[in-house]
C-alpha positions as CSV (number, residue, x, y, z in Angstrom):
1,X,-2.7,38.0,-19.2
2,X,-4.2,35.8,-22.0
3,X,-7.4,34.7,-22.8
4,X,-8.7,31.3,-21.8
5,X,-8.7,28.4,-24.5
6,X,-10.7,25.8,-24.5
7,X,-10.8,24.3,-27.8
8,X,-8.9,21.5,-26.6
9,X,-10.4,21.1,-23.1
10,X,-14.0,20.2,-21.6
11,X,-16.3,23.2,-21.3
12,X,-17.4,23.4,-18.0
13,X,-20.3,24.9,-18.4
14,X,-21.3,21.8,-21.0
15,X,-22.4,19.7,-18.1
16,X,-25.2,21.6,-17.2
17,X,-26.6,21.9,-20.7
18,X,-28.3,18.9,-22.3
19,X,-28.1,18.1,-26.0
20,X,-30.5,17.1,-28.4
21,X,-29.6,13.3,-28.0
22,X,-30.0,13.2,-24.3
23,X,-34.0,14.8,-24.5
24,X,-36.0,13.1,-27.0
25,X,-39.6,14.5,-26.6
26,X,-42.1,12.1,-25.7
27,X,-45.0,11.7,-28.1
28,X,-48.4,12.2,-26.6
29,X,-51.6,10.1,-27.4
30,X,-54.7,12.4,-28.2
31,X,-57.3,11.3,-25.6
32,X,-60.5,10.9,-27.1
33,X,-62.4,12.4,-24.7
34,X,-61.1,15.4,-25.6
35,X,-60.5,15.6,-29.7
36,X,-63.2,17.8,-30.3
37,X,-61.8,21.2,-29.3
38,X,-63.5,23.9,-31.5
39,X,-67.4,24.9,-30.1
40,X,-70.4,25.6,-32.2
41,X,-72.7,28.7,-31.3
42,X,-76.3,29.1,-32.3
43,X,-79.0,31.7,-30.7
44,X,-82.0,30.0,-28.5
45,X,-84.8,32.3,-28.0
46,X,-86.8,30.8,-24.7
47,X,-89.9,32.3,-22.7
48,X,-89.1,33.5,-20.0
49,X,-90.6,30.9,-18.1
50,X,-88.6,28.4,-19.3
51,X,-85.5,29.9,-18.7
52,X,-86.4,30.5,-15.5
53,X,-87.1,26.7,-15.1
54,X,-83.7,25.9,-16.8
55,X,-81.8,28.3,-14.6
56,X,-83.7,26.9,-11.2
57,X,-82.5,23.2,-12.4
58,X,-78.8,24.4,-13.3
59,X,-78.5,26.1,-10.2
60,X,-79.8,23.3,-7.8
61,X,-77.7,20.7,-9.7
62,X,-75.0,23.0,-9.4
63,X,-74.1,23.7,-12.8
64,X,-75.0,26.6,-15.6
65,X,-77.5,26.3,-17.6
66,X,-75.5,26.3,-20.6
67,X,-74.4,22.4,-19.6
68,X,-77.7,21.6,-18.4
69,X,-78.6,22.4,-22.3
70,X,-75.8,20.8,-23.6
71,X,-76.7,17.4,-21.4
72,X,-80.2,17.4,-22.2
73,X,-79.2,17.6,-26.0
74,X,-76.3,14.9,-25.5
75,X,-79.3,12.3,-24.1
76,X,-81.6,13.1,-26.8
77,X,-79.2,12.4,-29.6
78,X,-77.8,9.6,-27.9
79,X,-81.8,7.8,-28.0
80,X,-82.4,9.0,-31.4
81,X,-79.6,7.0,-32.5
């Protein structure tokens, strides 16, 4: 019994890979919204009392208090502009 050849007939197994030709990746625009991807830390030291205040008003807007921070800072630079 002989081996198979096929250097002069169609692979069968080529139809089920693709080549490079046939996928061409798709180049994906950057949405703005998002560029910024690294974060900044810095240490707040609050009284108690106002983090208690801050963490009632996260938790009855339903969010943490680290975005509650981070919103109130957003509106305040956005008027000092």
């Amino acid at each position: 019994m002989s081996k198979k050849n096929f250097k002069n007939e169609i692979n069968p197994a080529m139809q089920f890979i693709s080549s490079p030709e046939e996928s061409k990746p798709v180049p994906m625009k950057r949405n703005p919204l998002y560029i910024e991807t690294k974060s900044k830390r810095f240490q707040l030291l609050l009284q108690p009392s106002l983090y208690n205040k801050l963490k009632d008003m996260a938790g009855q807007k339903g969010s943490s208090i680290n975005d509650l921070i981070h919103t109130i800072l957003e509106q305040a630079a956005k008027k000092n502009k």
